[in-house]
C-alpha positions in Angstrom: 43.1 -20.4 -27.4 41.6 -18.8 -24.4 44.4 -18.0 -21.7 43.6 -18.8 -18.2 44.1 -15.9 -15.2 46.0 -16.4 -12.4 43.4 -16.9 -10.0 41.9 -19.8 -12.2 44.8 -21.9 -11.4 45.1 -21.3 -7.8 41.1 -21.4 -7.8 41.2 -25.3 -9.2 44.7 -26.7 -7.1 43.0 -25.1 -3.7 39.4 -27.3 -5.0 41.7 -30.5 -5.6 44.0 -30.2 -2.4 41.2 -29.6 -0.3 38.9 -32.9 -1.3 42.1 -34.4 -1.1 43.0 -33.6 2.3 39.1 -34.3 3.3 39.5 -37.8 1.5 42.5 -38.7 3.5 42.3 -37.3 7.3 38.2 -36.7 7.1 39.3 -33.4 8.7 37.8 -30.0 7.2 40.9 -27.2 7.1 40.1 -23.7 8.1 40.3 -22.1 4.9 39.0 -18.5 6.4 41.7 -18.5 9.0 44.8 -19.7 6.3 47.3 -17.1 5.1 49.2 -16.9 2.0 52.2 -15.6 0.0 53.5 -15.8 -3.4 57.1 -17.5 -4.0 58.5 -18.7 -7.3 60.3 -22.6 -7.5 63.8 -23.1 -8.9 62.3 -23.2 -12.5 60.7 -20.1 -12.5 57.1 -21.0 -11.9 55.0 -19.1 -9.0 53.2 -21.0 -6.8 50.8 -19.3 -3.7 51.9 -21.3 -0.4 48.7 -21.3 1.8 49.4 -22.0 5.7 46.7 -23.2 7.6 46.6 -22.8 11.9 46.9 -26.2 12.3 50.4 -26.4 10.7 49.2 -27.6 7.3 50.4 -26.0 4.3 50.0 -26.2 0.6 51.8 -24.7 -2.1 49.6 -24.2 -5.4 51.0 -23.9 -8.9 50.5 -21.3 -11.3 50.2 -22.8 -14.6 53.2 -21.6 -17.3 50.6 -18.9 -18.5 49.8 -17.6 -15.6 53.6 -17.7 -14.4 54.4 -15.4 -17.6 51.5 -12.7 -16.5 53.0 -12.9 -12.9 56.4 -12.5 -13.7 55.5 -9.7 -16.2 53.7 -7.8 -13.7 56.6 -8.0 -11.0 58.9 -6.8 -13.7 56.9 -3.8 -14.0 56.9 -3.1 -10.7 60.9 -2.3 -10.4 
């Protein structure tokens, strides 16, 4: 079994909350002008929040994979 990357993950929630929030405002989000961070929920999995200008946000999970590649390369960094 193939695992998937980080970026796979993020890459498919961002497609899915974006049609979403097309289907129900009919409004297009300024994806170029959005910022991001990482931050890890109460049970361990990272998520990426994105914040758009216009006060929207989302916050994309990592799958458990690609939580256990994330949290393995912030060990490694202290």
């Amino acid at each position: 079994m193939q695992s998937k990357l980080p970026t796979e993950y993020i890459a498919n929630a961002a497609r899915i909350m974006y049609v979403q929030h097309y289907n129900e405002t009919g409004e297009l989000l300024d994806v170029d002008a959005a910022t991001h961070e990482l931050g890890q929920w109460e049970d361990g999995q990272y998520f990426l929040r994105v914040n758009f200008p216009d006060g929207h946000w989302w916050e994309l999970g990592f799958g458990a994979e690609a939580s256990e590649v994330l949290a393995a390369a912030e060990a490694s960094k202290h």
